[in-house]
N, C-alpha and C positions, 0 to 999 in steps of 0.2 A: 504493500500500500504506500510506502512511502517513494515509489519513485511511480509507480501506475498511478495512481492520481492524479499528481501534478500534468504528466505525460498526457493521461485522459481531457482533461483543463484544456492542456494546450491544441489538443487534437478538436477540442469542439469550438474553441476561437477561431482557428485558421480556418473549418467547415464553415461556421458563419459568416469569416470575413469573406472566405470565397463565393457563397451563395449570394453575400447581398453585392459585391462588385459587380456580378454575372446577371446577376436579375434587373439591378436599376443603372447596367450599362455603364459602368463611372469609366472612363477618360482613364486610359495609365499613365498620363503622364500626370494626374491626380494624387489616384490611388492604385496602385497594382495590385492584382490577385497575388495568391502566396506562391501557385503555380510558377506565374511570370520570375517573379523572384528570386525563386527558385533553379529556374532558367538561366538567368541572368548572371548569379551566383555560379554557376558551374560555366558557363560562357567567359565570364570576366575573371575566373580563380585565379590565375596568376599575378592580374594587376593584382585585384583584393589581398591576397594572401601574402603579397609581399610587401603590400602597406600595413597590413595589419601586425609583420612583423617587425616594423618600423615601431608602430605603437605601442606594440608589447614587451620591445626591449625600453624603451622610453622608459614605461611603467614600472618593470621588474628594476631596472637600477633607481626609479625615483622611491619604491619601496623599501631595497634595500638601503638607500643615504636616511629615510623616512627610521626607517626601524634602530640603526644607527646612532643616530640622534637623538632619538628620542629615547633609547633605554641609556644611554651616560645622559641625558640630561634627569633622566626620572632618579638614577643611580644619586645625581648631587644632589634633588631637591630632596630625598630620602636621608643625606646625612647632617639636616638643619633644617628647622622650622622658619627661621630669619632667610635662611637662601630661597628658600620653595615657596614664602610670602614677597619677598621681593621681586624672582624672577616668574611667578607664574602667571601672572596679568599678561607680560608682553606673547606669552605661548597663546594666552586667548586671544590677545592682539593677534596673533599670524593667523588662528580659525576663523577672526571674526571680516578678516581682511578680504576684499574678492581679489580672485586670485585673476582677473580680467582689467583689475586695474592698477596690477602689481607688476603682470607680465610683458608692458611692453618696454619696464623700464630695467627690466632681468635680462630682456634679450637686447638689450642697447648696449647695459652695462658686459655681457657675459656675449663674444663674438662670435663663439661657436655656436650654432642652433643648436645642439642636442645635449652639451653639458647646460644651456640655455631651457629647454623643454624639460631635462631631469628636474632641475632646481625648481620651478614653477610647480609641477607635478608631487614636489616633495615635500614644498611647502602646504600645499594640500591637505596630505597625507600624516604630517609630523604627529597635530595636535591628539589625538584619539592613541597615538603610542606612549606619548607622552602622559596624556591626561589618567589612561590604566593604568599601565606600569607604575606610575606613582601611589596609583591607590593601592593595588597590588600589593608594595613594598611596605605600604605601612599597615596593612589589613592580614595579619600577623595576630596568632592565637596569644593575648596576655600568658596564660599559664606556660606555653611552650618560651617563649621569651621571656621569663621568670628564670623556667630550668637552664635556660642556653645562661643567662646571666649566675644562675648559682653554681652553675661548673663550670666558671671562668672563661666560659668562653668570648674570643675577641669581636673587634668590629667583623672582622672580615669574615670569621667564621659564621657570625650571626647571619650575616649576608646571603652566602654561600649555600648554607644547609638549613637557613629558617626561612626568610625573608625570598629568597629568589622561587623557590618552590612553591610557595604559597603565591606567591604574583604572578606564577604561569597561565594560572588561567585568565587573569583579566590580563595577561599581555597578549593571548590569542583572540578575548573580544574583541581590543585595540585593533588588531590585526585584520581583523574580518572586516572592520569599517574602512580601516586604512587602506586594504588591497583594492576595495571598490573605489578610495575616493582618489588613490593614486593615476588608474583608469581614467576619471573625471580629469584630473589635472590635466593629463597628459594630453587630453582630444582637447580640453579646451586652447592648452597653452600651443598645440597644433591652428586650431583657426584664429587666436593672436596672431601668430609667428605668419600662418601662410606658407609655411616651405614648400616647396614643392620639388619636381626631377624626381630621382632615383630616392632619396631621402623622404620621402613622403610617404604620412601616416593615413591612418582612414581619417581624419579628418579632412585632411587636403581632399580624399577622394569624395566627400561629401558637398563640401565644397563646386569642387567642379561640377559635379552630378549636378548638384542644385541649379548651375547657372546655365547646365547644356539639357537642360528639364528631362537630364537621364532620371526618373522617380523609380525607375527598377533597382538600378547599381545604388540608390543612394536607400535603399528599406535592403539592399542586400549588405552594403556599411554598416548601417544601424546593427541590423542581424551580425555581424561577427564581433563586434564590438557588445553587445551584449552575451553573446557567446562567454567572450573573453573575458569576462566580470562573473558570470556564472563559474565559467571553470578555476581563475584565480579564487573565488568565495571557495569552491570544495575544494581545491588541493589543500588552505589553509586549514578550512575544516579538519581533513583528512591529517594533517599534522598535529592538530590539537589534540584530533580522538586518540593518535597514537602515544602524544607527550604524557596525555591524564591518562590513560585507559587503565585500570589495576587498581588506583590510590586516588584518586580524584573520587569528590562526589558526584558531581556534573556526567561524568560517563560512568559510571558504576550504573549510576539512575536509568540513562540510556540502554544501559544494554541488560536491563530484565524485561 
């Protein structure tokens, strides 16, 4: 049931959206049937497929600078209440910031498009690593860090074998939002940027689609781009269930 359902959902949208394009005649350069799409999709594979590889390297390095960053910053705001009250405003400053009118002054300063596109994408992504992981770090059983402190043990130990363990799982929530918003960043800071050539993301191919009223290649963009968001959300997933699975409550719960 859990992957037939969703599958069944999606099998009676596309059936409706085909019946009603086909019945009240809509214009493809509109709306296309899922069919057309479809088509279009296995016709165009190799532009789409290699923009989309554009965009998914984008994304996978602005996650990894994202995840980076954000657990040493969660790491300092975890060893002082004064650091993590002073520096944690400006981290909600970067969430609350649009990342559409930060980016065209990332890619003026930063000359390369793609360390340009990371950094945009990252900034994104930062805040939800950062924002867990912090909680994570301090969301620590009192009685277990009672005993870690009456057997001497040091900062780092406390770290290491109390405090990290215990913030695995909200550093995989973090994670699950950040993998999708990194995706965001990246298409957006694509139609900022404009790149285009060999270097080009699905956005670029949206882009063009739009203005050559290709409406097929551009719901076939859409489609792998959300693809793309689906399958980065489960590989994360699929990492988490394997970091908790045994000792964790969260997936002990899951799998009776």
């Amino acid at each position: 049931m859990q992957y037939a359902a969703p599958a069944l959902v999606g099998a009676i949208v596309l059936v409706v959206w085909h019946v009603l394009v086909t019945v009240y005649d809509v214009p493809s350069y509109l709306v296309p049937s899922p069919l057309l799409v479809g088509r279009t999709l296995l016709q165009d594979w190799g532009l789409l497929f290699a923009s989309l590889l554009v965009t998914l390297r984008i994304t996978l390095l602005a996650l990894l600078l994202a995840v980076v960053l954000g657990v040493v910053i969660a790491f300092i705001f975890v060893q002082s209440r004064v650091i993590e009250t002073s520096l944690f405003p400006y981290a909600v400053l970067l969430q609350v910031t649009p990342i559409v009118a930060i980016a065209p002054l990332i890619i003026i300063w930063v000359k390369e498009p793609t360390p340009a596109l990371v950094i945009c994408a990252a900034i994104v992504a930062l805040f939800p690593v950062i924002s867990n992981t912090s909680i994570g770090l301090r969301s620590v059983d009192p009685n277990l860090l009672d005993l870690f402190h009456l057997n001497r043990a040091s900062r780092l130990q406390v770290l290491i074998r109390l405090r990290i363990p215990s913030a695995l799982p909200y550093f995989f929530a973090g994670l699950r939002v950040s993998g999708g918003l990194a995706l965001i960043g990246a298409v957006v800071a694509e139609f900022v940027a404009g790149t285009g050539g060999t270097a080009s993301g699905l956005a670029y191919q949206i882009l063009q689609a739009g203005l050559q009223l290709n409406i097929p290649r551009l719901f076939a963009a859409l489609f792998l781009i959300t693809a793309a968001g689906v399958a980065i959300f489960a590989v994360i997933s699929l990492a988490a269930r394997l970091a908790l699975r045994g000792w964790h409550e969260s997936e002990l719960l899951a799998e009776r």
